[in-house]
C-alpha positions as CSV (number, residue, x, y, z in Angstrom):
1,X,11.4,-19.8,-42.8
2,X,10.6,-21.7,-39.6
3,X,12.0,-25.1,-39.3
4,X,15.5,-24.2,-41.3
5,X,18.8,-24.4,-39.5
6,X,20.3,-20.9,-38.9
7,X,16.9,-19.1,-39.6
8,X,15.4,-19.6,-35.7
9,X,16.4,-15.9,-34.5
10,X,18.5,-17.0,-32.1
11,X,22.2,-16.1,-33.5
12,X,20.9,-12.7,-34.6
13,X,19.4,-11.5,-31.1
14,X,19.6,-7.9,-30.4
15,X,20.6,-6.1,-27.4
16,X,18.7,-3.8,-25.5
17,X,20.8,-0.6,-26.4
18,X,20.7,-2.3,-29.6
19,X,16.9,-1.7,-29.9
20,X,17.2,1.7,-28.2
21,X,18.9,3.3,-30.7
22,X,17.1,1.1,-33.5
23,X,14.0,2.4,-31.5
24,X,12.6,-0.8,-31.1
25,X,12.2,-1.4,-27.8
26,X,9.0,-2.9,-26.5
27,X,7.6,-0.6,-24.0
28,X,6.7,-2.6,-20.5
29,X,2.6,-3.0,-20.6
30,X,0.6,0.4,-18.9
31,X,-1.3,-0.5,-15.7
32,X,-4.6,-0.3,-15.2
33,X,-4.8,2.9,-13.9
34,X,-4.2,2.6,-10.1
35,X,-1.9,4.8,-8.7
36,X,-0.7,4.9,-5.3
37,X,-2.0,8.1,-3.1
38,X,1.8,10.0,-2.0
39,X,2.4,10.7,1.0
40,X,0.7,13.8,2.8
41,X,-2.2,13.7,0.1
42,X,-5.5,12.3,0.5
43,X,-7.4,10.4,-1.4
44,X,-10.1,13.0,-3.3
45,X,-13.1,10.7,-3.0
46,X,-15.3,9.3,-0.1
47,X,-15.5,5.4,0.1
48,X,-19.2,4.2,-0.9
49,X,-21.0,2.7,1.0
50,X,-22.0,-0.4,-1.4
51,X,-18.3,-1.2,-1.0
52,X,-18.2,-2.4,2.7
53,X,-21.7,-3.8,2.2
54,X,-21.6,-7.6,3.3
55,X,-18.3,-7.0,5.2
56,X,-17.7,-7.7,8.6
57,X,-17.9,-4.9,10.8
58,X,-14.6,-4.9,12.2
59,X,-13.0,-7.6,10.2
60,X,-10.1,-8.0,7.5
61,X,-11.7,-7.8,4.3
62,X,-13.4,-4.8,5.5
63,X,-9.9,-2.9,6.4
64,X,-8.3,-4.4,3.7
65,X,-10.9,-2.7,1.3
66,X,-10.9,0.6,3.6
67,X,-6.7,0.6,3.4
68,X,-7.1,0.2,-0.2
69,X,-9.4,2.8,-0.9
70,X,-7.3,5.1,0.6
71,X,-4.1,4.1,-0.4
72,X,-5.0,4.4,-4.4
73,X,-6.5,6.2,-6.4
74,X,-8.3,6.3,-10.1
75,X,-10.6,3.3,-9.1
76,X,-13.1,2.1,-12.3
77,X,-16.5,0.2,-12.1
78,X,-14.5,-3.0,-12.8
79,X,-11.6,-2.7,-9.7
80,X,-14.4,-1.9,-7.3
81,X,-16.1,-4.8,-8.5
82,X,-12.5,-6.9,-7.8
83,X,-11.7,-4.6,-4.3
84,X,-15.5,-5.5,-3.1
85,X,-14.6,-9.3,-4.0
86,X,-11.3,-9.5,-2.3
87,X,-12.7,-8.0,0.8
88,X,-15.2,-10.9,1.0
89,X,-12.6,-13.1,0.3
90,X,-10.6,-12.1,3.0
91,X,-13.3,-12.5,5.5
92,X,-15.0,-16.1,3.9
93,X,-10.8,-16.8,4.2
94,X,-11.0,-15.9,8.3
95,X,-14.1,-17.8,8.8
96,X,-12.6,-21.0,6.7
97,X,-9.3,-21.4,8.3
98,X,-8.3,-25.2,9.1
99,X,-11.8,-26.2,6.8
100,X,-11.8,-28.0,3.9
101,X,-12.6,-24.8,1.7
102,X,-9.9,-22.7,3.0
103,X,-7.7,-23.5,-0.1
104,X,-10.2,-23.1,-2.8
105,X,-10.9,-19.4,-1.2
106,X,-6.9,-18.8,-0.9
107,X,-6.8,-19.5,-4.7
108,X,-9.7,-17.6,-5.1
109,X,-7.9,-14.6,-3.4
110,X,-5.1,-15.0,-5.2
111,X,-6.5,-15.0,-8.9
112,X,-8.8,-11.8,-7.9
113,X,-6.0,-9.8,-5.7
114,X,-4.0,-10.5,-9.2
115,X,-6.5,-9.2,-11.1
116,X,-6.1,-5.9,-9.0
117,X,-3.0,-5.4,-9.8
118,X,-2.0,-3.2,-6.7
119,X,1.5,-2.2,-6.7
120,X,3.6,-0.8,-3.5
């Protein structure tokens, strides 16, 4: 009953080889689906062209998008959406450095390279 003295949950907490051999263990949650490329492979897809569109030619959104790309693998519709968007980020960041919009577009950054969810 919530609200009664002694009933919170607290005193009775489990351990966790407690829940292992209950078998209750809460799994950690799966991620999206990236996986890193190993070492010696390559990655088994060619980087389209609509990616780098709108990047600067030579800049740092367009290698952070190109490292990416080959760096992982098992890319959807929805993290090439979020790669193509952190790459502009990264080069409206470059252009914006010491303006008055450079923090909105570091926050920006931040929110979409956590949406990512790229791991080392």
């Amino acid at each position: 009953m919530a609200g009664r003295p002694g009933r919170s949950g607290g005193h009775n907490r489990l351990s966790e080889a407690e829940h292992v051999l209950r078998g209750t263990r809460r799994r950690p949650p799966r991620p999206y689906g990236l996986r890193l490329v190993g070492e010696g492979e390559a990655p088994d897809h060619a980087l389209a062209p609509e990616l780098l569109a709108g990047l600067a030619e030579g800049g740092l959104g367009r290698a952070f998008v190109e490292r990416c790309w080959q760096d992982y693998d098992g890319w959807s519709p929805s993290t090439l959406v979020l790669l193509r968007e952190a790459g502009l980020l990264i080069d409206a960041l470059d252009a914006l450095r010491g303006q008055k919009g450079e923090r909105a577009a570091q926050r920006m950054l931040v929110t979409v390279l956590a949406a990512l969810r790229l791991q080392a």
